[in-house]
C-alpha positions in Angstrom: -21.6 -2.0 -27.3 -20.2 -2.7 -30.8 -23.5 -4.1 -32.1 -24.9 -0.8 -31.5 -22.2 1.8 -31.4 -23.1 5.3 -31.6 -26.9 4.6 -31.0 -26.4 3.3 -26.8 -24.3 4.4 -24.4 -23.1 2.0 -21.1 -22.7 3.2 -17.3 -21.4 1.3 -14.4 -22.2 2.3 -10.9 -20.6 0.2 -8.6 -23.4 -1.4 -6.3 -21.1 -3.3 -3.1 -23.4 -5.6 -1.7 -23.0 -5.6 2.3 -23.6 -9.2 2.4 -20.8 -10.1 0.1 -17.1 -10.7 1.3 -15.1 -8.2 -0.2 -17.5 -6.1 -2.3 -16.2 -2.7 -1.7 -12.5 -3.5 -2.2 -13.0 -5.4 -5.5 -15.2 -2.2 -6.7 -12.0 0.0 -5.4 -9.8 -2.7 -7.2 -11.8 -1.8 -10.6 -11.6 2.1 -9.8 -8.1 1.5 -9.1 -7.5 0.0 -12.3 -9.5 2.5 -14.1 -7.1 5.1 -13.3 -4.4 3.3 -14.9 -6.4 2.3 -18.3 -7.4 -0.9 -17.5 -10.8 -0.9 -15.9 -12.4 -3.5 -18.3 -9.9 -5.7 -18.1 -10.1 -5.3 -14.3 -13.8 -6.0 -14.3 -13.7 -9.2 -16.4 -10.8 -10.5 -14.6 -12.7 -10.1 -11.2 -16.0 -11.9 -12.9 -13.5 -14.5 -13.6 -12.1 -15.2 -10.5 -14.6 -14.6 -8.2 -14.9 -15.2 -5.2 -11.6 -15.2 -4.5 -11.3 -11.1 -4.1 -9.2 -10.7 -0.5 -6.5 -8.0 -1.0 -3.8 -10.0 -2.0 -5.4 -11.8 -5.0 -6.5 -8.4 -6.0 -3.0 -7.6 -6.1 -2.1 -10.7 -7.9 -4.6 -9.4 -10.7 -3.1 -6.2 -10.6 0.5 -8.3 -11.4 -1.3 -10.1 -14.3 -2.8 -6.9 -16.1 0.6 -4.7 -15.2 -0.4 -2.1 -12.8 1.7 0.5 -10.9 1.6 -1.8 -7.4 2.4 0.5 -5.4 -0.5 3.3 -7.4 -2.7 -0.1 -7.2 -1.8 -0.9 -3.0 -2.4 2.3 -2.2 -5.7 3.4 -3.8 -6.9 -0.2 -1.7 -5.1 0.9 1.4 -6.7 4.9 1.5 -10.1 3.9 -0.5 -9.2 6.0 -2.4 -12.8 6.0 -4.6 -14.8 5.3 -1.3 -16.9 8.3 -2.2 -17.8 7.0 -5.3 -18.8 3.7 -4.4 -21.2 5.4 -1.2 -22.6 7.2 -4.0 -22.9 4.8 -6.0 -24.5 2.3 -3.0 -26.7 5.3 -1.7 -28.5 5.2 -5.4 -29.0 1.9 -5.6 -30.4 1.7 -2.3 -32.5 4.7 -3.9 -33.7 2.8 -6.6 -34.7 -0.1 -4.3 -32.1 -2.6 -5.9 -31.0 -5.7 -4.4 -29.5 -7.2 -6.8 -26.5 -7.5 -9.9 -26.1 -6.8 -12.2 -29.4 -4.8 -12.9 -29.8 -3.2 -16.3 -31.7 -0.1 -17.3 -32.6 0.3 -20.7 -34.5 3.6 -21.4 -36.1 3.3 -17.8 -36.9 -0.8 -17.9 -35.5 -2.3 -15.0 -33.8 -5.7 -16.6 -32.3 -7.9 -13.3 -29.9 -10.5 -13.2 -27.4 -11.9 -15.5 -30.2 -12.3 -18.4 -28.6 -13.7 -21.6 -27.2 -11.4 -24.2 -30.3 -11.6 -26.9 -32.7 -10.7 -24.4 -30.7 -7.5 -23.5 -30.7 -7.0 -27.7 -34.5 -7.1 -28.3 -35.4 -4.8 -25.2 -32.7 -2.5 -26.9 -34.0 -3.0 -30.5 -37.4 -2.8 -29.3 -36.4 0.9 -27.6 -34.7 2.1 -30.5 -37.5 1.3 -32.6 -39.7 3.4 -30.0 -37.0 6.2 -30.5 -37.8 6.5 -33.7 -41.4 6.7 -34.0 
């Protein structure tokens, strides 16, 4: 996102993955942080600890980046975002995916965790297009 800021623009859907232990709390953990400013730091810390993700070391990671607890506990306890992760799940069941992460770049459906300079010359290679 620095390399090419202002030309590209980044968007998460959260994609819970019903055969994964503790998929749709961890993407409620992340929405929960979001609302206190800390999203990215959320999502990195997850990636990082994975796949220990049960409540209480979401909690603990909650503790490390210094959430509101209690704001934190509760969005976990109510779901509070579980409409936005369905809809998030119903489009990636839309789009036939099965798998993250899964980029797309101008409509080219990039899977798996693909090393940073191939992600860079599919995006230099559409921002060239762009401009022709």
């Amino acid at each position: 996102m620095k390399e090419y800021e202002g030309k590209i623009r980044l968007v998460i859907k959260h994609y819970p993955y019903k055969y994964r232990d503790f998929s749709y709390i961890s993407a409620e953990a992340s929405l929960a942080a979001l609302d206190q400013g800390k999203f990215w730091e959320m999502h990195h810390l997850l990636h990082k600890k994975s796949p220990q993700l049960d409540k209480n070391s979401l909690i603990k990671y909650a503790q490390e980046l210094g959430l509101d607890i209690k704001k934190f506990t509760e969005s976990l306890d109510k779901m509070k975002h579980a409409k936005i992760i369905e809809r998030d799940a119903k489009l990636a069941l839309s789009m036939d995916l099965y798998s993250t992460p899964t980029f797309f770049i101008n409509g080219r459906k990039v899977v798996g965790d693909v090393p940073y300079e191939y992600l860079k010359k599919i995006i230099a290679e559409e921002l060239n297009a762009k401009r022709k």
